[in-house]
C-alpha angles and dihedrals in degrees: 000000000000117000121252118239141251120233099190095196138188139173141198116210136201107260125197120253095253133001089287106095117214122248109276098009124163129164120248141204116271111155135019134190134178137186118193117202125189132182085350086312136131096225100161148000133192130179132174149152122254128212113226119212107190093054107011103158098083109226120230091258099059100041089047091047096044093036084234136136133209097250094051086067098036086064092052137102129281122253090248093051092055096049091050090052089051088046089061089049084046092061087061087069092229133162113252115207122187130182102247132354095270103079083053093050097042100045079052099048091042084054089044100055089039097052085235119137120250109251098223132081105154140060117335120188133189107218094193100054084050100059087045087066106036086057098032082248111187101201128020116267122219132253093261101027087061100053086045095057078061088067084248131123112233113249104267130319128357123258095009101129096233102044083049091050084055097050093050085051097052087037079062103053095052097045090047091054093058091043086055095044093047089051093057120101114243126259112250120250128253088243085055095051103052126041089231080190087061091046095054088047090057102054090030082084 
């Protein structure tokens, strides 16, 4: 049987200029990249921008925190293009793994408020959750902080979609090997492997 696929995902969203938050604000896709793996293989990647409709003048503190610039998103594509793209991932009946909660909840609320259908039927993971309770995390790391507790540096620059999508993909891979190396069994001892009683009789005569 053929191995089902990874879609390592992350999004950027539109954030408000200071911690109040506008009347009516929600935050909205911008930015979207994917990585899909198969059979431990980079088959494919994809990155754009996305143009938001509710608040589509970005504010200075989004486009200083993101590194990105007005024009950049109203060139993107639309969020009816995006979810039809990740339709198309979606008929590949991958696993789609994102880094926190949040990329999930917003993807569903943007679809929501734009009668468009969420992409995804299958298996969704947070990779983050998931690190939290391999290690007995108490609080949730950070994409880059947890690549970072590896003794590794994170692909590119923070908080661009596709490097993200990298590092979530590399943050996999090293989880997944611990995971691998804890469920071994362990190797026996010599002590386990030899009756050291039966050894001393022997040379005991």
């Amino acid at each position: 049987m053929q191995e089902r696929p990874y879609v390592f995902l992350d999004f950027e969203f539109t954030m408000p200029e200071n911690k109040t938050t506008p009347r009516g604000f929600f935050p909205e896709i911008i930015e979207v990249g994917l990585v899909v793996v198969a059979g431990n293989e980079v088959c494919e990647q994809f990155s754009s921008y996305v143009k938001p409709t509710s608040f589509p003048v970005l504010t200075e503190r989004c486009k200083s925190f993101l590194k990105i610039t007005q024009a950049q998103i109203d060139e993107g594509i639309s969020l009816a293009e995006l979810v039809e793209r990740l339709k198309q991932y979606d008929a590949l009946r991958p696993t789609v793994i994102t880094w926190g909660s949040m990329d999930m909840k917003v993807l569903k609320h943007n679809c929501a408020r734009s009668n468009l259908p969420f992409p995804f039927t299958g298996e969704q993971r947070d990779l983050a959750m998931e690190y939290k309770m391999f290690f007995g995390e108490r609080n949730q790391p950070g994409l880059r902080q947890a690549v970072q507790e590896y003794g590794k540096e994170g692909v590119g620059k923070p908080h661009c979609a596709l490097d993200d999508a990298f590092t979530t993909y590399n943050i996999f891979k090293l989880v997944e090997k611990d995971k691998t190396y804890l469920a071994r069994p362990s190797q026996p001892t010599l002590g386990e492997r030899i009756d050291f009683s039966q050894l001393l009789k022997k040379f005991a005569l």
